[in-house]
Steps between C-alpha positions, in 0.01 A plus 500: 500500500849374535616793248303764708622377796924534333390821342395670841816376685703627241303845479569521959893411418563760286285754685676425834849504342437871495537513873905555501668369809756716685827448317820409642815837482707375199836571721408207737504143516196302523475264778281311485324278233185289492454301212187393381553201260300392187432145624100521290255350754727482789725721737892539502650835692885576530594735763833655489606638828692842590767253627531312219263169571272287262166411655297287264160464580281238289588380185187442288404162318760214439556662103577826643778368657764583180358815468574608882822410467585651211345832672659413810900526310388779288486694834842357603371237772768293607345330812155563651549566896143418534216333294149553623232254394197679619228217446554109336300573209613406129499889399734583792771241594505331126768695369713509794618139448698601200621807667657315777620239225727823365579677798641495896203580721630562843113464654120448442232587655236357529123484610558130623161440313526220288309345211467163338576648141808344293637860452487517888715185547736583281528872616569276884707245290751795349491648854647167670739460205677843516438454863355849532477627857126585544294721726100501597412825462268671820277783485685816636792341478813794328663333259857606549736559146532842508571722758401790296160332418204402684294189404210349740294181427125576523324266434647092488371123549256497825332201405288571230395228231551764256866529347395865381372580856867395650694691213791716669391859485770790571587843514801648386599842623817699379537809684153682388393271197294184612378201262210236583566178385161329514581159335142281449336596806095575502275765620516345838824541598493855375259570773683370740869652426261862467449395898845423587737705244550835394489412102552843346728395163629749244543168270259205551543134306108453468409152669427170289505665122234721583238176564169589640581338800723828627602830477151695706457872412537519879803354533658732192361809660743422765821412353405801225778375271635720248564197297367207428670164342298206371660219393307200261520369172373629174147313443529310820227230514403722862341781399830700634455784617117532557304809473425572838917557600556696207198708619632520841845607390333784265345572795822592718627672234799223485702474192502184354811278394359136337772272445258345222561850342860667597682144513790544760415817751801629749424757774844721583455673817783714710239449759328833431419491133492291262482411126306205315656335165293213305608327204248546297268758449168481548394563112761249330245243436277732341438423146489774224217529380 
């Protein structure tokens, strides 16, 4: 079943690769890069501003740590202006105790939802020790880097018991190109940011590894993203990504960009194109034969 299951994924990867995104005029400079790190069964993003900033948001599980920041000075990162931990889970704020271990980070923020994990206190413990200016993030709220980028928290901590439920949703525009950041949330916030936001996303970070928990065919009819990025582990002991997302994204007509499959993904945008590059591609673990 398992087989069927990485045989069909692989068949909707390939097929949506086909759909070529707008590229970017050689002459010009790109200006902006999202990174989409290979963390396995976690998440880890770099943004790279027009204006020159690091925003690192999530840095998968505690062992993932070496390997962000080893991705983080490939990229020439010399200080991260702001770190983003979008939920206390394991998979999100593990690695981003050794990343602020190995470099200046000027600010966090921060859900202000805690958890009574040992990666959680010493994600708090690093925090007090670097003494790390932080900020609770509010729904709404602009998060102000980059004057020549727009970023709005949509969704945050209001309570919930859930950690996933309070995970730090956001939007990042660049002149015409907008991405969706959906972090862990669940069907039910989806619903309620369809309510509030307009969600329309050329480039949408699918929510919690593509769990059955999120991502509604509802909810992708109205960002219609042209693409589509999944990030889990190889063999995850989830069931990462289940059927029913892959369906739904097949069903937008979404290209589809698994970590699991194209190791580290970057979006380049000028803010009116923009061009895709993966590390891999998505038939190097085939075997001959």
């Amino acid at each position: 079943m398992q087989r069927h299951l990485n045989i069909f994924i692989l068949i909707m990867i390939i097929a949506s690769t086909i759909i070529i995104p707008v590229q970017i005029n050689a002459q010009q400079q790109p200006d902006l890069d999202v990174h989409f790190i290979d963390v396995g069964q976690g998440d880890s993003m770099l943004i790279q501003t027009p204006s020159g900033k690091n925003v690192l948001v999530d840095g998968g599980r505690p062992k993932a740590g070496k390997k962000v920041v080893k991705f983080l000075k490939k990229q020439n990162v010399g200080k991260i202006d702001l770190m983003i931990a979008t939920h206390p889970d394991i998979d999100h704020i593990g690695g981003l105790i050794q990343v602020m271990k190995a470099f200046e980070v000027k600010r966090i923020l921060d859900t202000g939802k805690m958890n009574s994990t040992r990666t959680y206190a010493r994600y708090v413990s690093q925090i007090i020790k670097q003494q790390i200016p932080i900020d609770i993030a509010r729904q709404n709220d602009l998060i102000k880097l980059d004057p020549k980028l727009k970023v709005r928290i949509l969704n945050t901590n209001k309570g919930s018991k859930s950690t996933n439920k309070s995970s730090i949703v956001m939007k990042v525009t660049f002149k015409e190109l907008d991405f969706l950041l959906m972090s862990d949330v669940a069907k039910e916030q989806e619903k309620k940011l369809l309510k509030k936001y307009e969600l329309d996303a050329e480039i949408l970070k699918v929510a919690h590894h593509g769990s059955h928990t999120s991502t509604s065919l509802e909810f992708l009819q109205e960002v219609d993203p042209k693409a589509a990025i999944l990030t889990y582990g190889k063999n995850n002991d989830f069931g990462h990504p289940v059927d029913r997302v892959m369906e739904n994204l097949r069903k937008v007509d979404t290209a589809i960009y698994p970590t699991a499959t194209f190791g580290n993904i970057t979006v380049r945008t000028n803010g009116k194109g923009y061009v895709i590059l993966n590390e891999k591609s998505p038939t190097s673990s085939l075997k001959a034969g």
